[in-house]
C-alpha positions as CSV (number, residue, x, y, z in Angstrom):
1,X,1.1,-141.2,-8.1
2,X,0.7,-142.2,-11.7
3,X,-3.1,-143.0,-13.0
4,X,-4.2,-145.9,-15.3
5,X,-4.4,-145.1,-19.0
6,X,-8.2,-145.8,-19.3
7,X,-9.2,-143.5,-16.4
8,X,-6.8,-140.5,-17.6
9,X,-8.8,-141.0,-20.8
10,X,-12.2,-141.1,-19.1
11,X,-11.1,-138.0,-17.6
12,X,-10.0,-136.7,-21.2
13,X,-13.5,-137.6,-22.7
14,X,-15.9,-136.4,-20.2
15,X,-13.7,-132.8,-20.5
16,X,-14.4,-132.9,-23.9
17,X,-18.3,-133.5,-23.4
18,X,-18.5,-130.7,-21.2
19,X,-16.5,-128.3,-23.2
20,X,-18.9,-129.5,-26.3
21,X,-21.9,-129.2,-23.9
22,X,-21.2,-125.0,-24.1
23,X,-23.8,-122.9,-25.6
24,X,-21.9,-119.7,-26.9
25,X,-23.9,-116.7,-27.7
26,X,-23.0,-113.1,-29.4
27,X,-24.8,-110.3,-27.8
28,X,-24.7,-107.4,-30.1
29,X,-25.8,-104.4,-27.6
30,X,-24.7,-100.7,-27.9
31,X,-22.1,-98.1,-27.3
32,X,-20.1,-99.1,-24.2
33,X,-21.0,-95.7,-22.2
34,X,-25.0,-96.5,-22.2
35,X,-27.1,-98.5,-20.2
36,X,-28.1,-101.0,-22.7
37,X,-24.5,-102.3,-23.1
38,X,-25.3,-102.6,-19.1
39,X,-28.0,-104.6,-19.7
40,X,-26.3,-106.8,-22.4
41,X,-23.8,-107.3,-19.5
42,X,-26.5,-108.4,-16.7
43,X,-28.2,-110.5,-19.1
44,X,-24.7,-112.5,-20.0
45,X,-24.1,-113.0,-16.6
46,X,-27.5,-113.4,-15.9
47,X,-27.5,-116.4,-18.4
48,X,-24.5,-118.2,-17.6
49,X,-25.6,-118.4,-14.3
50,X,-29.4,-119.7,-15.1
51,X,-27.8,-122.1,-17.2
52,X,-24.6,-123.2,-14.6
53,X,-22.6,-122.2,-17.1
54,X,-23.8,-124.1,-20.2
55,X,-25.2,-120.7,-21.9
56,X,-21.9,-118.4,-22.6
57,X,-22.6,-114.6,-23.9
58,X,-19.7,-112.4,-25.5
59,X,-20.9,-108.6,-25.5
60,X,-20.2,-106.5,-28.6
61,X,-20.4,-103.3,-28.6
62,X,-22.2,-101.7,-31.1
63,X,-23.0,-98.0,-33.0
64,X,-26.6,-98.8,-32.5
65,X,-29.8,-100.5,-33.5
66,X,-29.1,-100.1,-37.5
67,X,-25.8,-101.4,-37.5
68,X,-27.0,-104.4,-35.3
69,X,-30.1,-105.3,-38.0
70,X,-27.0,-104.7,-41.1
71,X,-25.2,-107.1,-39.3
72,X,-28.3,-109.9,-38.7
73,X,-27.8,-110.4,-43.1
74,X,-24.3,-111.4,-42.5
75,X,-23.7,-113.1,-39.3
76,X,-24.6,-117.0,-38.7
77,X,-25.2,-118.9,-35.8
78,X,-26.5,-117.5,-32.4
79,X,-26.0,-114.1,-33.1
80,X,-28.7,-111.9,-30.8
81,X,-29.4,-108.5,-31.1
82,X,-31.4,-105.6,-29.6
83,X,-33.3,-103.4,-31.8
84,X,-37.1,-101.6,-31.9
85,X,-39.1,-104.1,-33.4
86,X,-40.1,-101.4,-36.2
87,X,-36.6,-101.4,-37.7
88,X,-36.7,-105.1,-38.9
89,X,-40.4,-104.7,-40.3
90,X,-38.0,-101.3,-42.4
91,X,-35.5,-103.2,-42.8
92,X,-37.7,-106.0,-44.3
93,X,-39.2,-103.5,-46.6
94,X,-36.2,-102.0,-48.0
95,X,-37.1,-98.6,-46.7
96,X,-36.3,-95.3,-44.9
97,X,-32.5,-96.0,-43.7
98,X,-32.4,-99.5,-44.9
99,X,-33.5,-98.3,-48.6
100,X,-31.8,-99.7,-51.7
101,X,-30.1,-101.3,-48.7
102,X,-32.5,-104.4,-48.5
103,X,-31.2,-108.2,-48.3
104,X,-33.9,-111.5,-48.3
105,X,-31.7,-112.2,-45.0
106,X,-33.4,-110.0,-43.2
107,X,-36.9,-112.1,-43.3
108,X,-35.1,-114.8,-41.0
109,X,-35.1,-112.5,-38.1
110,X,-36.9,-113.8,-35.4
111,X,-37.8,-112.1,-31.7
112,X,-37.2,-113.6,-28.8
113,X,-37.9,-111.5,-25.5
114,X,-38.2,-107.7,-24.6
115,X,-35.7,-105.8,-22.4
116,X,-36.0,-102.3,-21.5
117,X,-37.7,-99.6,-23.3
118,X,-36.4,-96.4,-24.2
119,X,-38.4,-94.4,-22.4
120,X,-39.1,-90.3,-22.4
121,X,-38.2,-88.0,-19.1
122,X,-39.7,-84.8,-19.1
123,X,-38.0,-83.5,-15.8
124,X,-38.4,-79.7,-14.3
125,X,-37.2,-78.3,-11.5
126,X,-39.9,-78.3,-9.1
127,X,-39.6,-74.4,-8.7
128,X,-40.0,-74.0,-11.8
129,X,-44.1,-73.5,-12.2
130,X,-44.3,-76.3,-15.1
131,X,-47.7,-78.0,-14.3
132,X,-48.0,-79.0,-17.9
133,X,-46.1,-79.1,-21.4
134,X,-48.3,-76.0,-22.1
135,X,-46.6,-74.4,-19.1
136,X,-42.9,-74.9,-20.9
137,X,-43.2,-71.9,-22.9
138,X,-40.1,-69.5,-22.0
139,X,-38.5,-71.8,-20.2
140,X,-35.3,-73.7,-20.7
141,X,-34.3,-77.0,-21.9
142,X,-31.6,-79.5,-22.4
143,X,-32.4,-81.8,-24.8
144,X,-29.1,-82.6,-26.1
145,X,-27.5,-83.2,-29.4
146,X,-28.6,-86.2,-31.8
147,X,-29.7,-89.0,-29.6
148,X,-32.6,-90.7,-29.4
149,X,-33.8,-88.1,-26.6
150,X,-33.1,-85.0,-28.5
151,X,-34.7,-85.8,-31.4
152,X,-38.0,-87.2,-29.7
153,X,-37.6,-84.0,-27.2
154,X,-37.8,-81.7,-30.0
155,X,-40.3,-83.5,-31.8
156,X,-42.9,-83.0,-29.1
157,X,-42.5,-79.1,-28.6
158,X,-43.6,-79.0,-31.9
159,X,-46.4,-81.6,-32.0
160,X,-47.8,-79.4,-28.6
161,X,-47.0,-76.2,-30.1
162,X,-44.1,-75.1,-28.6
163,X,-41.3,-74.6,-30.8
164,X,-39.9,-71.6,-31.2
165,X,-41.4,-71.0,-27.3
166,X,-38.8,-73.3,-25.4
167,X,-35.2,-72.3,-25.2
168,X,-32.7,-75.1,-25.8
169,X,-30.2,-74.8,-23.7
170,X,-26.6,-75.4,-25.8
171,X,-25.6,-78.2,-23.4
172,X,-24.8,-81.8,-23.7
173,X,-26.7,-84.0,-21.8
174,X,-24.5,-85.3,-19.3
175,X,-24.4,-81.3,-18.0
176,X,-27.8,-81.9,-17.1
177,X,-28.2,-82.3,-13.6
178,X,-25.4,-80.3,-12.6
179,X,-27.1,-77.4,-14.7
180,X,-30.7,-78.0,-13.3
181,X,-28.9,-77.6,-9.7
182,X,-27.3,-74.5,-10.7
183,X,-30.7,-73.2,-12.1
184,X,-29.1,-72.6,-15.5
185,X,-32.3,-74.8,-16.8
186,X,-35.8,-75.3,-16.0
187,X,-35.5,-78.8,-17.0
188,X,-33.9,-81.6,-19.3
189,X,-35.5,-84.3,-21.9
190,X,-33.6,-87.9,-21.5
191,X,-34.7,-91.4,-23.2
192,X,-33.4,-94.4,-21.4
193,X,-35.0,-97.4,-19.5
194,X,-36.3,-96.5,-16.6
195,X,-35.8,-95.7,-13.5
196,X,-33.4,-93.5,-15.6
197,X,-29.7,-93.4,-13.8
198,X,-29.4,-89.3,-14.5
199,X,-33.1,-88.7,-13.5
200,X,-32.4,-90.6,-10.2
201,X,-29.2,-88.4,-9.9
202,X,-31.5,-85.1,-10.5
203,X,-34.4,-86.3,-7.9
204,X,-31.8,-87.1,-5.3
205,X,-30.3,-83.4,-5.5
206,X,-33.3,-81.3,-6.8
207,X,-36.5,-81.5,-6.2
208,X,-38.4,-82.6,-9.3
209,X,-41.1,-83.0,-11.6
210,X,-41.9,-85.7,-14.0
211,X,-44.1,-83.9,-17.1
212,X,-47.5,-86.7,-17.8
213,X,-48.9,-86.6,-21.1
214,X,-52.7,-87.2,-22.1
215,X,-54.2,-89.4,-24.3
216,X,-54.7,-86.6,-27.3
217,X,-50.4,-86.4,-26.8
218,X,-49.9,-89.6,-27.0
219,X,-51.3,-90.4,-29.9
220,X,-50.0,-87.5,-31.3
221,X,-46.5,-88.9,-30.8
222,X,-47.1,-92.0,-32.2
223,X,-45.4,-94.0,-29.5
224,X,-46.3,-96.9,-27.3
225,X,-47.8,-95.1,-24.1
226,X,-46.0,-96.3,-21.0
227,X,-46.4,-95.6,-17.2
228,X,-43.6,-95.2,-14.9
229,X,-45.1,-95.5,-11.3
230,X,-45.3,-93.1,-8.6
231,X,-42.5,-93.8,-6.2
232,X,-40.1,-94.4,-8.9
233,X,-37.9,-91.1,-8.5
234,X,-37.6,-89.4,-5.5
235,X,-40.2,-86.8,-4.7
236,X,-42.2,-87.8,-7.7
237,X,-45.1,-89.8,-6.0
238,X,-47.6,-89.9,-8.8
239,X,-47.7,-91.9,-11.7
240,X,-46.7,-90.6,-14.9
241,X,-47.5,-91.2,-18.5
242,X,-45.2,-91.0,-21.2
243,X,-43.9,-92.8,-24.2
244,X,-41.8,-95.5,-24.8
245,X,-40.0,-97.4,-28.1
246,X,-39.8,-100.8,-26.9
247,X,-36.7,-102.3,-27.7
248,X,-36.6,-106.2,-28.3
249,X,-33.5,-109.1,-28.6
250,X,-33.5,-110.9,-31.9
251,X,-31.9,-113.8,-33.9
252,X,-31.7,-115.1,-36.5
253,X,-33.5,-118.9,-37.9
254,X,-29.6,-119.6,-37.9
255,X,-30.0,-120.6,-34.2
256,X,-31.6,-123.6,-34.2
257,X,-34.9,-124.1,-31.7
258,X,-33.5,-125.6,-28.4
259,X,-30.8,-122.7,-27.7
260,X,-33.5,-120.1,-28.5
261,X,-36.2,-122.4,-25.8
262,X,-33.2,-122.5,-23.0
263,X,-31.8,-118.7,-24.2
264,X,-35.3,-117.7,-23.3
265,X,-36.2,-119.7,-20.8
266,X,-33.2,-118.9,-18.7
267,X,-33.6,-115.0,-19.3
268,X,-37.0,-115.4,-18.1
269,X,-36.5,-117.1,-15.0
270,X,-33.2,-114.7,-14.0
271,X,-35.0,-111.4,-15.0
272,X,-36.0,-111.4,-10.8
273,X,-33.0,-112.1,-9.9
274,X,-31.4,-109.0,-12.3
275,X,-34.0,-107.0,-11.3
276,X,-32.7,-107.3,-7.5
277,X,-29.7,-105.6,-9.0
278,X,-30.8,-103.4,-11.3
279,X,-34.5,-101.7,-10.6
280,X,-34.6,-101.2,-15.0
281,X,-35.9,-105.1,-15.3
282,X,-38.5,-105.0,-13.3
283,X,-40.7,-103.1,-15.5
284,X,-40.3,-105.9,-18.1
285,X,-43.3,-108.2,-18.1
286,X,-44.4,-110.6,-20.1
287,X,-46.9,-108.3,-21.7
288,X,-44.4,-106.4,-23.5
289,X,-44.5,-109.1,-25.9
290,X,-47.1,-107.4,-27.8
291,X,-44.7,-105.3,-29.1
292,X,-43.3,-107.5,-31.1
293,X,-44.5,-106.5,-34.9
294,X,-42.4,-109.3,-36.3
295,X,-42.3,-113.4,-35.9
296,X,-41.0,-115.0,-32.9
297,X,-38.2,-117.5,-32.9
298,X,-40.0,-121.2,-32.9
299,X,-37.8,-122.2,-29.3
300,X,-39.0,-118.7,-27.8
301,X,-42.7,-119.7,-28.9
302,X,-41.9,-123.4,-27.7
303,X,-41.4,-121.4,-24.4
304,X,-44.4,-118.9,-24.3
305,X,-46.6,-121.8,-24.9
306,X,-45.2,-123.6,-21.9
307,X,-45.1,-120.8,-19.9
308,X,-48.6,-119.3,-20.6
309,X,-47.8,-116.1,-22.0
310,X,-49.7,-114.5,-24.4
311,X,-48.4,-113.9,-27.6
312,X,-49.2,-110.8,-30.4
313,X,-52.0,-112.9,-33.5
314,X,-49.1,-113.3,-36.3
315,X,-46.3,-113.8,-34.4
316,X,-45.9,-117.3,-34.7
């Protein structure tokens, strides 16, 4: 059966429209083994489905937060990117690892929603008579080996006067819970969004306990103090205090204000229906947006506004 001319062309025209009608989107994440790339993943999918399609997200993978705010000075368009919100306020400034580095670029960065924050796991065996971070001292530790965790891990034993007190186990991390079983430690330090997949694993096979700091220690840290609530890990009923280095997605003024409203919008109104999936999002509120230390994108404001969320004075 042949088809007139003019409707094969009508066909042609309106598959044109919709292929135009595509938002595409790079998400620069992190290294392909951790649980943010996971999350860049969720929230692609997550996306393309709030949007029925019309919001497409390619996943990069990425060596980390630096190389993702290098990369915001040289890429156009709707590039998004997760980073602490303290790097781009450095990187702004030309200092600490973006000294002599600096580039006027980086003042067009604008925020656009939280995600997951890296948050610290003090986890003992719960044979292991640790009541308290005072309580550590002999005992012994896997922290791992240049991460996030390990440098945050060893950064408190000293700021609570224990280093030199805890023995650090000459592990990597991914040995931890099989080592905690085995009793060749007392207890690892992780950083991840929680619930935490390895401290989940460790609960589930040990009994456990999750170390609480107090007010004096968190200051002391000088991170953003974060609860994880009882009932999160198994055995660990109580909630517990720690701290946290928020981690926000980013653009650029390169994306113009609508994609950034419906980019927003649509990760807002999916972050349920990813936390069904994946118990991480659903300690991602809309208060985290005080975290933000930067300015938002206009369409993300376009959306708060809407939506009655309360933004940081500054940010917009």
């Amino acid at each position: 059966m042949k088809f007139p001319r003019y409707l094969l062309a009508a066909a042609l025209l309106v598959s044109m429209q919709s292929a135009g009608a595509e938002t595409r989107v790079t998400y620069k994440s992190a290294k392909s083994t951790s649980s943010y790339y996971q999350m860049g993943v969720q929230i692609a999918e997550a996306l393309k489905a709030g949007s029925d399609g019309e919001i497409i997200v390619t996943v990069e993978e990425s060596q980390g937060s630096v190389q993702n705010v290098m990369e915001a000075a040289k890429r156009g368009g709707n590039y998004v990117f997760t980073t602490p919100p303290a790097l781009v306020g450095l990187a702004q400034g030309g200092k600490a690892m973006f000294e002599g580095k600096g580039d006027p670029a980086f003042d067009n960065i604008r925020a656009l929603f939280p995600i997951p924050s890296l948050t610290m796991h003090f986890v003992v065996r719960e044979d292991a008579g640790v009541e308290t971070f005072a309580d550590l001292a002999g005992k012994t530790m896997l922290i791992g080996k240049g991460s996030f965790g390990a440098r945050e891990g060893e950064k408190y034993f000293g700021l609570f006067g224990l280093t030199d007190q805890v023995k650090l186990a000459d592990l990597e991390l991914d040995n931890a819970v099989p080592a905690l079983k085995n009793r060749q430690i007392d207890g690892f330090v992780t950083a991840g969004s929680w619930p935490a997949p390895n401290v989940i694993e460790a609960a589930a096979s040990t009994p456990v306990k999750l170390l609480s700091l107090d007010d004096e220690q968190v200051a002391a840290t000088k991170r953003t103090r974060l609860v994880i609530p009882g009932g999160t890990y198994a055995g660990v009923d109580g909630d517990v205090v720690t701290t946290s280095l928020p981690v926000v997605a980013h653009t650029t003024t390169d994306m113009d204000d609508e994609t950034a409203y419906q980019i927003t919008k649509t990760y807002w109104g999916q972050k349920d229906a990813m936390g069904a999936n994946a118990a991480w999002w659903n300690g991602v509120t809309g208060e985290m947006l005080s975290n933000v230390t930067g300015k938002l994108h206009p369409g993300a404001v376009h959306y708060y506004q809407e939506a009655g969320i309360e933004m940081p004075e500054g940010s917009y």
